[in-house]
Backbone as CSV, one residue per row, in Angstrom:
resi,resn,N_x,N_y,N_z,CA_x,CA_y,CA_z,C_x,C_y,C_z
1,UNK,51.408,225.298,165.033,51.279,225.782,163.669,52.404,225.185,162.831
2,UNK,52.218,224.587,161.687,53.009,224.017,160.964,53.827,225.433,160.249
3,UNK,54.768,224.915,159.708,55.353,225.558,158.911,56.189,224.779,157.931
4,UNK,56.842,225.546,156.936,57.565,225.014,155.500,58.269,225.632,155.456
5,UNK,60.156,225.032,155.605,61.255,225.851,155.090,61.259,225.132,153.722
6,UNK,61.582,226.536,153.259,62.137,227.100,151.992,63.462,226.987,151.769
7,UNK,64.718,225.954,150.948,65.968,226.885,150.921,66.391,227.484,149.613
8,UNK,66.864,228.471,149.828,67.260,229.425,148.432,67.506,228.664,147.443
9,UNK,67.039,228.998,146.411,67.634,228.331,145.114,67.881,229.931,144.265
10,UNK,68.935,229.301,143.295,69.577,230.030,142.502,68.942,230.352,141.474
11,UNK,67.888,231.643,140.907,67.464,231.641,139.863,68.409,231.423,138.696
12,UNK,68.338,230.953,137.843,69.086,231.049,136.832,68.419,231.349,135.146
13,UNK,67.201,231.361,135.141,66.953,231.643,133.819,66.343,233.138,133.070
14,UNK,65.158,233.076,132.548,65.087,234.603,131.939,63.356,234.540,132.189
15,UNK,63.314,236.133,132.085,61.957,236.051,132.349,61.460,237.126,131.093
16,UNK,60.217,236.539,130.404,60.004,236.969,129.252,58.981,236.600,128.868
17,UNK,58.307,237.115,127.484,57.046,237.468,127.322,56.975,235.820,126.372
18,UNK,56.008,235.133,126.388,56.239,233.670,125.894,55.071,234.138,124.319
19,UNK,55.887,233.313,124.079,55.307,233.730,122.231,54.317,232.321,121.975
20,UNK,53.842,232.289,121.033,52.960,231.503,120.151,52.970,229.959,120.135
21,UNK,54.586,229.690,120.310,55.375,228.786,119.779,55.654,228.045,120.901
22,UNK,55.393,228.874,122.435,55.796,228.615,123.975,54.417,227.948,124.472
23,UNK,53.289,227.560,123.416,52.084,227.413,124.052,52.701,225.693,124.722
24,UNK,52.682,224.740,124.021,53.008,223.793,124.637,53.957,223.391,126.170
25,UNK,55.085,224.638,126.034,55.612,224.868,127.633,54.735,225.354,128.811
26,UNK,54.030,226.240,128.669,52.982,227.014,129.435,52.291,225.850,129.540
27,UNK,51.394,224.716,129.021,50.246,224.034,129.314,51.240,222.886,130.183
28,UNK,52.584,222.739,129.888,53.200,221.554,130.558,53.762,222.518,132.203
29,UNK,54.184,223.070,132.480,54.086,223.767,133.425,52.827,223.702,134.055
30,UNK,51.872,224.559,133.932,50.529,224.711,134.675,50.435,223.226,134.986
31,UNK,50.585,221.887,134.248,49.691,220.558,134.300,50.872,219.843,135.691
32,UNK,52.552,220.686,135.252,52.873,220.166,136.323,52.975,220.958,137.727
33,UNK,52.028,221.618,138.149,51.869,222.437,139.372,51.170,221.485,140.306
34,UNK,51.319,221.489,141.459,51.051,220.032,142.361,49.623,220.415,142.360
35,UNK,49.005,220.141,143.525,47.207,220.025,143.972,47.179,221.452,144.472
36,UNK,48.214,221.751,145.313,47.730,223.340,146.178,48.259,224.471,145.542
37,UNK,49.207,224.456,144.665,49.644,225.594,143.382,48.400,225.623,142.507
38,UNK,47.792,224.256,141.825,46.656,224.441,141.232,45.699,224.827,141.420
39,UNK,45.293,224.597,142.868,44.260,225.489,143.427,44.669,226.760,143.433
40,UNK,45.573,227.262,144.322,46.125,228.929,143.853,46.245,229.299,142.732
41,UNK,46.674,228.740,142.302,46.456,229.505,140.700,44.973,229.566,140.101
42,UNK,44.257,228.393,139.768,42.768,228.355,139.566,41.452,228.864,140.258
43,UNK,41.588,228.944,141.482,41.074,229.252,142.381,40.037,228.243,142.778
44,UNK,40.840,227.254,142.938,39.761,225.656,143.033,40.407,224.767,142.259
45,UNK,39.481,223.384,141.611,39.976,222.471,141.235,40.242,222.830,139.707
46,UNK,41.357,222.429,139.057,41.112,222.323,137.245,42.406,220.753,137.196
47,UNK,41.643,220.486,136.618,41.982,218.720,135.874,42.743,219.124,135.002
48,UNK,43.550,217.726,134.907,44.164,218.296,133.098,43.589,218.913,132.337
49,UNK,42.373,218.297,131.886,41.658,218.685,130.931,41.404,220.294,130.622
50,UNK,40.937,220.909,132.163,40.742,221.780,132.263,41.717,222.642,131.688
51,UNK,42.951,222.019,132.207,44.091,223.059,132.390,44.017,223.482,130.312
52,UNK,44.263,222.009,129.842,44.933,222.369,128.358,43.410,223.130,127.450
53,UNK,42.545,223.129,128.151,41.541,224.035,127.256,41.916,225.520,127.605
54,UNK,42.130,225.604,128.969,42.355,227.050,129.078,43.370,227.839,128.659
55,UNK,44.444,226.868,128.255,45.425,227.292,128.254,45.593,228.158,126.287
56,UNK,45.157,226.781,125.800,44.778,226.742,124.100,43.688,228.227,123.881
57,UNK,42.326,228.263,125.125,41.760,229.791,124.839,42.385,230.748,125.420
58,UNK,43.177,230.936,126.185,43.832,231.782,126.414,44.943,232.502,125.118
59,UNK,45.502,231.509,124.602,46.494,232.114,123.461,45.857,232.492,122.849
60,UNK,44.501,231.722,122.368,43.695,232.141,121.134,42.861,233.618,121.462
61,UNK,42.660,233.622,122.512,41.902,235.361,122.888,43.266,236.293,123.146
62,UNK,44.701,235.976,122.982,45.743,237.534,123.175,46.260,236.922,124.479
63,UNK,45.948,236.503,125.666,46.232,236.634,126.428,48.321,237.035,126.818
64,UNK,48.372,238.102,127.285,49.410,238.123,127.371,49.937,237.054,128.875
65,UNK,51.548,236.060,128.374,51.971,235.550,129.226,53.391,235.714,129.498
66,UNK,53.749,236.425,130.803,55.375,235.930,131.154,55.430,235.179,131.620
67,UNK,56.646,234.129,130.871,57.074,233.049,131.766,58.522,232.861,132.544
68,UNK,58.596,232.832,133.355,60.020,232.135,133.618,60.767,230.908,133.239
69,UNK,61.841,231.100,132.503,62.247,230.006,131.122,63.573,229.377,132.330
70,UNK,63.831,228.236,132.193,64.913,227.706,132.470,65.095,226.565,131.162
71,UNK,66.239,227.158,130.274,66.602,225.888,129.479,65.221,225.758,128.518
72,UNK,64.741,224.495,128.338,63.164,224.774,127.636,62.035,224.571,128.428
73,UNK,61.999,225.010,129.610,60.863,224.460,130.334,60.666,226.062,131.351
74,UNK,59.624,226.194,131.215,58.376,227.162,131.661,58.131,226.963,132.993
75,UNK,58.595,227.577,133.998,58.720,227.065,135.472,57.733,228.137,136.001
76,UNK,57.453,229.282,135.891,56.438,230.057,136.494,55.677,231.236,135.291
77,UNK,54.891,231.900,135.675,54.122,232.285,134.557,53.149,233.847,135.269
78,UNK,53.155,234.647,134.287,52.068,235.824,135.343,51.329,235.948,133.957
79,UNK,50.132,236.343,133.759,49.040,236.487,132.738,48.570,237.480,133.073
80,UNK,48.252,238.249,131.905,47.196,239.031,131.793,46.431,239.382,130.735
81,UNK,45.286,239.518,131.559,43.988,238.666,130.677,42.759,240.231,130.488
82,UNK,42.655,240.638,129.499,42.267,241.713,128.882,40.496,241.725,129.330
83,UNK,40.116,242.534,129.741,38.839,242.605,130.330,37.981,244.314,129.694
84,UNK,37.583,243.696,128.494,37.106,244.615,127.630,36.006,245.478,128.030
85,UNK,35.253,244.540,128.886,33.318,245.270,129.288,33.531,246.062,130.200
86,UNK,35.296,246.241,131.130,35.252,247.198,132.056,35.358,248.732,131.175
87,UNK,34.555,249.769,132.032,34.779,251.296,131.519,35.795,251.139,131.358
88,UNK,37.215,251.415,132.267,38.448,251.825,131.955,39.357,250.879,131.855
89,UNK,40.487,250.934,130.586,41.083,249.950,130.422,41.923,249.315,131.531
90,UNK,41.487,247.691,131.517,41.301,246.620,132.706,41.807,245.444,132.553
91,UNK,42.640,244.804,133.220,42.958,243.689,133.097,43.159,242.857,134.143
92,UNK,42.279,241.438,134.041,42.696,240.643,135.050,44.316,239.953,135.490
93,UNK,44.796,239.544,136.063,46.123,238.834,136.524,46.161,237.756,137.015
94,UNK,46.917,236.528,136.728,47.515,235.350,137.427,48.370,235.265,137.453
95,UNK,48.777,233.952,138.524,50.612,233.566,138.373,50.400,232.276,138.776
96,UNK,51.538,231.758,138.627,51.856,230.326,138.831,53.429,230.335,138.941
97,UNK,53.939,229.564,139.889,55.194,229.156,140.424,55.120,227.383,140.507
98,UNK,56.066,226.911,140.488,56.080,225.527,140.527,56.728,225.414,141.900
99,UNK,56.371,224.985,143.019,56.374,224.619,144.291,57.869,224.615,144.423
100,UNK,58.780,224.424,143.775,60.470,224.248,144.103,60.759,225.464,144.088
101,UNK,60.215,226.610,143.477,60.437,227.786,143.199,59.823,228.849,144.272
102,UNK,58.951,228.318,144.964,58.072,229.147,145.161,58.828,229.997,146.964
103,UNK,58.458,230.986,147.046,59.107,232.143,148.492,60.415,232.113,147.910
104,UNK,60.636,232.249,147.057,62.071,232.668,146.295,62.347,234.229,146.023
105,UNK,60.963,234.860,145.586,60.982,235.924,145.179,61.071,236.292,143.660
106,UNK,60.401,234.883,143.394,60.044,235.262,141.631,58.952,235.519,140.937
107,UNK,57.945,235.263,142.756,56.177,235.729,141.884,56.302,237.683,142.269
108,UNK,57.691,237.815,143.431,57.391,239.582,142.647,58.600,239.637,141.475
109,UNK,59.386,239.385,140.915,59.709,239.437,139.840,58.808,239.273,138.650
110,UNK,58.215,238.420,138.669,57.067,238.273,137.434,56.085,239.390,137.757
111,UNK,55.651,239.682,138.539,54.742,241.052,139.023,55.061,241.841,138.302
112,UNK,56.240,242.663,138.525,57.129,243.837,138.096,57.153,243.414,136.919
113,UNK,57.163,242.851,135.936,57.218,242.609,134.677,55.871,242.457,134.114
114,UNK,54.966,241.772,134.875,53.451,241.983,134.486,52.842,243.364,134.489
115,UNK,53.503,243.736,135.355,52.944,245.488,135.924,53.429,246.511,134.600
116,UNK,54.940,246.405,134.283,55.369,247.137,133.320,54.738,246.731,131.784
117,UNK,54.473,245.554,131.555,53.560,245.075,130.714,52.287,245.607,130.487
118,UNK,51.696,245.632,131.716,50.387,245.829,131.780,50.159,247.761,131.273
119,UNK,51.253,248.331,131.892,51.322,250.128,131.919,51.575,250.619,130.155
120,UNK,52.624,249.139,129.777,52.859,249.155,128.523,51.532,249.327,127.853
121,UNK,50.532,248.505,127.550,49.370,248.883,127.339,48.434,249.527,127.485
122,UNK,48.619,250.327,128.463,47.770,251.410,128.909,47.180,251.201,129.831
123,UNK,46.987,249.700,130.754,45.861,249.420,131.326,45.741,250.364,132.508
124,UNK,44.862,251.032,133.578,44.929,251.806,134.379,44.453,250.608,135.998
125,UNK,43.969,249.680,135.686,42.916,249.114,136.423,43.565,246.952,136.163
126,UNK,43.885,246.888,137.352,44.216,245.292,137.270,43.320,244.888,138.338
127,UNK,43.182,243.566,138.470,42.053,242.934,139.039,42.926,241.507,139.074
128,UNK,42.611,240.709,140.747,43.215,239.588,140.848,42.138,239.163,141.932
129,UNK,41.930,237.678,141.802,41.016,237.239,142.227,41.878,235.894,143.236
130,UNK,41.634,235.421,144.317,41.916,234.267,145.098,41.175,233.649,146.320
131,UNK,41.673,232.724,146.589,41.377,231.923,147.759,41.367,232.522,148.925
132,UNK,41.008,232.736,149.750,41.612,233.723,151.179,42.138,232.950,151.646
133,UNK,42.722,231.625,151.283,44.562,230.866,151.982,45.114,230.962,151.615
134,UNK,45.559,231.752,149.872,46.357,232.039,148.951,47.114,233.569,150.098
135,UNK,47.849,233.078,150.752,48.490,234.191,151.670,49.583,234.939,150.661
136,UNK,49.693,234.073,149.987,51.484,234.618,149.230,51.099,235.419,148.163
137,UNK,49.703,234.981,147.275,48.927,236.342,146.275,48.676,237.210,146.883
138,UNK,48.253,237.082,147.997,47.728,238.340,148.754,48.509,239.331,149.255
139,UNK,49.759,238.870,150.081,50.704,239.650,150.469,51.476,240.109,149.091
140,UNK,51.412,239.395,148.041,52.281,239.868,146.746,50.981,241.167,146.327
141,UNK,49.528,240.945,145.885,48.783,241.828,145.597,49.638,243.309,146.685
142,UNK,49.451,243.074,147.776,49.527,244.255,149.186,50.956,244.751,148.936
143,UNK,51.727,244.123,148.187,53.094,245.105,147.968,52.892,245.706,146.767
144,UNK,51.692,245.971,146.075,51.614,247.106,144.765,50.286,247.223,144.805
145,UNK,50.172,248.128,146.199,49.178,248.591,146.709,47.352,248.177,146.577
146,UNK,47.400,246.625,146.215,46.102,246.173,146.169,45.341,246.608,147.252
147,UNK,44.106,246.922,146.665,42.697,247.456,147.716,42.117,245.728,147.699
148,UNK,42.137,244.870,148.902,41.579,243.913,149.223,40.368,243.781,149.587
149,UNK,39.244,243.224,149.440,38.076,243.319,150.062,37.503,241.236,149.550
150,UNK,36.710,240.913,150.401,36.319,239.404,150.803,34.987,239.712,149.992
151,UNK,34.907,238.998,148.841,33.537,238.876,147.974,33.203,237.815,147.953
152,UNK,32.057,237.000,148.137,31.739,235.500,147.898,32.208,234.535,148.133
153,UNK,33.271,234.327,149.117,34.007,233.408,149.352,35.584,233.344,148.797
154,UNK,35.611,234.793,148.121,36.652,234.883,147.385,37.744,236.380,147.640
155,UNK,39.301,236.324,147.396,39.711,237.572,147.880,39.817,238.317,146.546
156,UNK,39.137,239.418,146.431,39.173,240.006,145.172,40.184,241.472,145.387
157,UNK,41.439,241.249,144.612,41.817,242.627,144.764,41.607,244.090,143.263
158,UNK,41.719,245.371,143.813,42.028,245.700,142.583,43.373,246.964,142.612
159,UNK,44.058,246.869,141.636,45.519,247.918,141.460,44.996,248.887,140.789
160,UNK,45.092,249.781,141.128,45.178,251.238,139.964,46.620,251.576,139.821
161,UNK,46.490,251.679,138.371,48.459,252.237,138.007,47.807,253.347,136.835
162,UNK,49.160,254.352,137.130,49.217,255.019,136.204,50.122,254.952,135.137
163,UNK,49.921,254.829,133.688,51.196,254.469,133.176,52.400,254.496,132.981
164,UNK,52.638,256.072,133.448,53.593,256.663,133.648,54.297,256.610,134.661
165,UNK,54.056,256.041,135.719,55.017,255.471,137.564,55.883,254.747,137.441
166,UNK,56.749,255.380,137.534,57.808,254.024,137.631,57.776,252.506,138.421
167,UNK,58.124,251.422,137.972,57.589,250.609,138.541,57.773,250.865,140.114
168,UNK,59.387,251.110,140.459,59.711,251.162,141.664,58.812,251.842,142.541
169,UNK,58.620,253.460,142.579,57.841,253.922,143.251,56.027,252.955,143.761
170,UNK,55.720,252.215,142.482,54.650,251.601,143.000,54.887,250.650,144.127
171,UNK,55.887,249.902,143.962,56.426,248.555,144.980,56.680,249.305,146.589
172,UNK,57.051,250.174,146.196,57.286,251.422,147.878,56.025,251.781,148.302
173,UNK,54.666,252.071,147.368,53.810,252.437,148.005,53.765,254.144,147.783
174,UNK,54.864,254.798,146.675,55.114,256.084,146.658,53.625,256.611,146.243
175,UNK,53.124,257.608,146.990,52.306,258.368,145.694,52.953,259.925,145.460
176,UNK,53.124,260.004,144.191,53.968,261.313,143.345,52.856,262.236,143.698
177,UNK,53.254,262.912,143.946,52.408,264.548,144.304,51.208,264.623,143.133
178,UNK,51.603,264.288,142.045,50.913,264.799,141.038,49.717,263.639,140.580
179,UNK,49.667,262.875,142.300,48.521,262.086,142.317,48.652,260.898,141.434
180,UNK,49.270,260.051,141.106,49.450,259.394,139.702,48.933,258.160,140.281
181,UNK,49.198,257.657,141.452,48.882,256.373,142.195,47.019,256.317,143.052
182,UNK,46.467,256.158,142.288,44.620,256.398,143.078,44.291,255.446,143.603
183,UNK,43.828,255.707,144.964,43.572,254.631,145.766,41.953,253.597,144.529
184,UNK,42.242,252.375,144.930,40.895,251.763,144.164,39.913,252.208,144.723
């Protein structure tokens, strides 16, 4: 079995909600994510092309994005992407890490900030969709209690949060007496 060391790198920048003005960092990031980040993140192939349309409808529909900033460049990213036709307020999730970054421990940092984001809005219901080789979404979904299940060739998870949980208790797996954490 192969394997890939990782060695620590030093985060050094900020992680924050990317504005209007950050669209051009976000599309240069995503375009520079190698072949197998792009697939994890996309869930399959997206071309340039692909990338800078989605990126341009994404701002233009709200999409909320954190990015991880170093200096002026956009090194990782978590989205969430507003999913109106569900009954209860719902939102899908992505991330992206740039391969130098990545088992560092900044796609659960961006989590925890997507999550408090997401509670910020009320959402009750997140939804993340992947590859079933995407091991590192998956085990990141399974530390804030994703219900996993294998749909179509695809790993579909979903989070229930309550808005009011502190983030921490979710990352532990706490459920508060007063029921706040519902299984999906």
């Amino acid at each position: 079995m192969e394997q890939t060391l990782y060695s620590p790198v030093r985060l050094t920048g900020t992680i924050r909600q990317l504005r209007p003005s950050d669209l051009s960092k976000f599309r240069e990031h995503l375009l520079r994510l190698d072949a197998e980040s792009r697939r994890d993140r996309f869930n399959g192939f997206a071309d340039d092309r692909f990338i800078s349309t989605y990126v341009y409808r994404s701002f233009a529909a709200g999409t909320t994005v954190i990015g991880y900033v170093e200096g002026d460049k956009v090194l990782g990213a978590a989205e969430l992407h507003e999913r109106p036709e569900e009954s209860q307020p719902t939102a899908e999730i992505a991330f992206s890490v740039e391969r130098h970054l990545q088992h560092q421990g900044l796609g659960g940092k961006l989590f925890e900030r997507l999550i408090e984001q997401a509670r910020g809005f009320g959402y009750t219901k997140l939804l993340v969709t992947t590859h079933p080789q995407n091991r590192a979404m998956r085990a990141l979904a399974r530390r804030y209690n994703a219900k996993l299940v294998f749909e179509d060739g695809e790993t579909v998870g979903t989070i229930r949060l309550d808005p009011l949980m502190p983030v921490g208790l979710l990352a532990a797996g706490a459920v508060p007496e007063h029921g706040a954490l519902q299984p999906a």
